[in-house]
C-alpha positions as CSV (number, residue, x, y, z in Angstrom):
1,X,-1.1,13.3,-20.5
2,X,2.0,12.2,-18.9
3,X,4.7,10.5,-20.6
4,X,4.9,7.1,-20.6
5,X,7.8,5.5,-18.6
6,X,8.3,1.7,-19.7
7,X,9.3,-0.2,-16.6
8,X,9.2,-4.3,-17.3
9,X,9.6,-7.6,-15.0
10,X,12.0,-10.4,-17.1
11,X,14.5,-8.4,-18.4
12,X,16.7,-11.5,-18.6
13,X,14.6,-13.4,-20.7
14,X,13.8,-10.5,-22.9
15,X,17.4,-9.9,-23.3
16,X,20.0,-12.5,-22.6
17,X,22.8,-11.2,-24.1
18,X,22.5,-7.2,-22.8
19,X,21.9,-9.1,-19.0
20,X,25.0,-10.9,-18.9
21,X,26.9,-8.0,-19.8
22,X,25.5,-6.2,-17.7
23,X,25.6,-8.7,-14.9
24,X,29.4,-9.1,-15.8
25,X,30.5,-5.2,-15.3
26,X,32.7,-4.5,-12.6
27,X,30.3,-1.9,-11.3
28,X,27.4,-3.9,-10.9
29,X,29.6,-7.1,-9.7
30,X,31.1,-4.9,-7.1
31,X,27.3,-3.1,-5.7
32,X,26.1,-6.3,-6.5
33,X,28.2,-8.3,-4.3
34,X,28.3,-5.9,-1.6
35,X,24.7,-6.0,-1.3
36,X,24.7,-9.9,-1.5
37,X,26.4,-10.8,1.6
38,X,24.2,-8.0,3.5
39,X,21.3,-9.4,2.6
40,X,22.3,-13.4,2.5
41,X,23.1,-12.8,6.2
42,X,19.3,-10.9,6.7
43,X,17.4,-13.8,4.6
44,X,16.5,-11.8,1.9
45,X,17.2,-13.6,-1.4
46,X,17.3,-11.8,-5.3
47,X,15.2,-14.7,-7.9
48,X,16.9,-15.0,-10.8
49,X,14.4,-13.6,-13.5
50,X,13.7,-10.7,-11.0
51,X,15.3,-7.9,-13.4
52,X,13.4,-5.4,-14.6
53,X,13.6,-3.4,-18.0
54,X,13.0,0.6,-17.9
55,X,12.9,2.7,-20.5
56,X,11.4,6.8,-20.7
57,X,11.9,9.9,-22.0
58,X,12.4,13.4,-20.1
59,X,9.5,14.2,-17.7
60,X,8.5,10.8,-17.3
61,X,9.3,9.0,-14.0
62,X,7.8,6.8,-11.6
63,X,5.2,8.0,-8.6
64,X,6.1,7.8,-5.5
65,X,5.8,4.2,-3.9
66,X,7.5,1.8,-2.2
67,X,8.7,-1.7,-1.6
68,X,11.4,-3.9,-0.6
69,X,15.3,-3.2,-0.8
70,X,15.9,-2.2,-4.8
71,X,18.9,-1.1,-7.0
72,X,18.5,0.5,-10.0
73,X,21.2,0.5,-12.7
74,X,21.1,3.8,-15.2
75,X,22.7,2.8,-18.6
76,X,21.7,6.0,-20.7
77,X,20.3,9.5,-18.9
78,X,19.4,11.5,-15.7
79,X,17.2,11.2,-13.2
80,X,16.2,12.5,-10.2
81,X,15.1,10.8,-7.1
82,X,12.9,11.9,-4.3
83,X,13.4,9.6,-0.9
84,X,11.5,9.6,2.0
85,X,12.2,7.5,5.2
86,X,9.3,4.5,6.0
87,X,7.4,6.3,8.4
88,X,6.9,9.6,6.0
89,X,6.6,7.1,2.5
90,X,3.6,7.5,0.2
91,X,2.2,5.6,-2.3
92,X,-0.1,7.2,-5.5
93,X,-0.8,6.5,-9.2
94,X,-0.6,10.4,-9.9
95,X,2.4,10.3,-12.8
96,X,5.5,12.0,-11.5
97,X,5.4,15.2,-13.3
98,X,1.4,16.0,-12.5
99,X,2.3,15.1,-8.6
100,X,5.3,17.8,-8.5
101,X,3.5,20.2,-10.7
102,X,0.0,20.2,-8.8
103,X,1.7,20.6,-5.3
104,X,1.2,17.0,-4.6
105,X,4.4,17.0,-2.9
106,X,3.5,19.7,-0.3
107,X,0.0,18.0,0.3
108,X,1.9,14.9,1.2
109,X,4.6,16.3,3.3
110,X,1.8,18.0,5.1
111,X,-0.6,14.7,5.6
112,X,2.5,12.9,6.8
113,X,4.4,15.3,8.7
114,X,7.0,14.6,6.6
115,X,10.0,17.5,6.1
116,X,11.4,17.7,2.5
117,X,12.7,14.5,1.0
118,X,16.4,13.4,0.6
119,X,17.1,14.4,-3.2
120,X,20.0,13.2,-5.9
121,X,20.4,12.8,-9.2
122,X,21.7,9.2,-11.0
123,X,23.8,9.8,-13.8
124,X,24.7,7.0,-16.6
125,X,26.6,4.3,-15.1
126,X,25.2,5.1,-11.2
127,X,23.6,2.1,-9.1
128,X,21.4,3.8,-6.8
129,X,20.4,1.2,-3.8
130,X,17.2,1.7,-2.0
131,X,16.5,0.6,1.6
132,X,13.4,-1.5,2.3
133,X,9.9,0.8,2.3
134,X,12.1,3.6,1.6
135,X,9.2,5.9,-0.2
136,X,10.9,6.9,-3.7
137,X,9.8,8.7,-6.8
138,X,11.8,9.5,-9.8
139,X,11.8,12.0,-12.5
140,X,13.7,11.1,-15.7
141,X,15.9,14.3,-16.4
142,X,16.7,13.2,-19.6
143,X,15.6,10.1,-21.6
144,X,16.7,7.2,-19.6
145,X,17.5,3.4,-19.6
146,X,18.2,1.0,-17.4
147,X,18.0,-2.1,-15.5
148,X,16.4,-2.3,-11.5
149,X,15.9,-5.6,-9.1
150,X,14.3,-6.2,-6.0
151,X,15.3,-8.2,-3.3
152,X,13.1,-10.7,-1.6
153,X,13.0,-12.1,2.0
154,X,11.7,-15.2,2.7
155,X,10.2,-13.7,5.8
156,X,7.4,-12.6,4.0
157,X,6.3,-16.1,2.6
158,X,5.8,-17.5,6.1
């Protein structure tokens, strides 16, 4: 089977200490901040035990999905991310490697009309931002750790 890929809600309670570190780095105060005053001014809001955990070795990854606007924090690896705009994103349980091995890729650019996706890779210390319903899917390159948030509008509780 596919390699599991650890990806957790409550990273500050289930590590205090690493989170305000991490919180306190010039790199994330600086995306951070930057992406606060966008989104302040759009509604959206970021709750405060909305971190997330990840861990995952090479090969493992997450399929592609999407959601709201989302940064994601690589402490330790490589990965490499797969983007599609919101009117070509696709969501599946398929694990990352079996969907780009078993031309699940090419069946869903086809069903969607979709071109080839935007590609990068993240390397250690990267924040990689993603726009609202933004279809994403990541393969770890190398075994990888890290922290990710969503933001929140409070559009969608109305």
């Amino acid at each position: 089977g596919a390699p599991y890929y650890v990806f957790t809600n409550g990273a500050q309670a289930l590590m205090p200490e690493a989170m305000r570190d991490f919180r306190n780095s010039s790199r994330f105060r600086t995306a951070s901040a930057r992406a606060a005053r966008l989104h302040e001014r759009a509604g959206y809001f970021v709750p405060q035990d909305s971190y997330q955990f990840y861990v995952g070795p090479a090969f493992s990854g997450s399929p592609p999905h999407y959601h709201a606007d989302a940064w994601n924090a690589l402490a330790h690896g490589r990965k490499r991310w797969f983007l599609y705009p919101p009117d070509h994103a696709l969501y599946t349980a398929q694990p990352t490697y079996a969907f780009l091995e078993g031309g699940g890729m090419a069946d869903a650019r086809a069903r969607k009309g979709a071109g080839r996706p935007l590609e990068c890779v993240q390397e250690a210390g990267d924040v990689m931002f993603v726009p609202d319903f933004w279809g994403h899917m990541i393969l770890n390159l190398r075994e990888s750790v890290g922290i990710a948030g969503e933001w929140e509008t409070q559009y969608w509780f109305h």
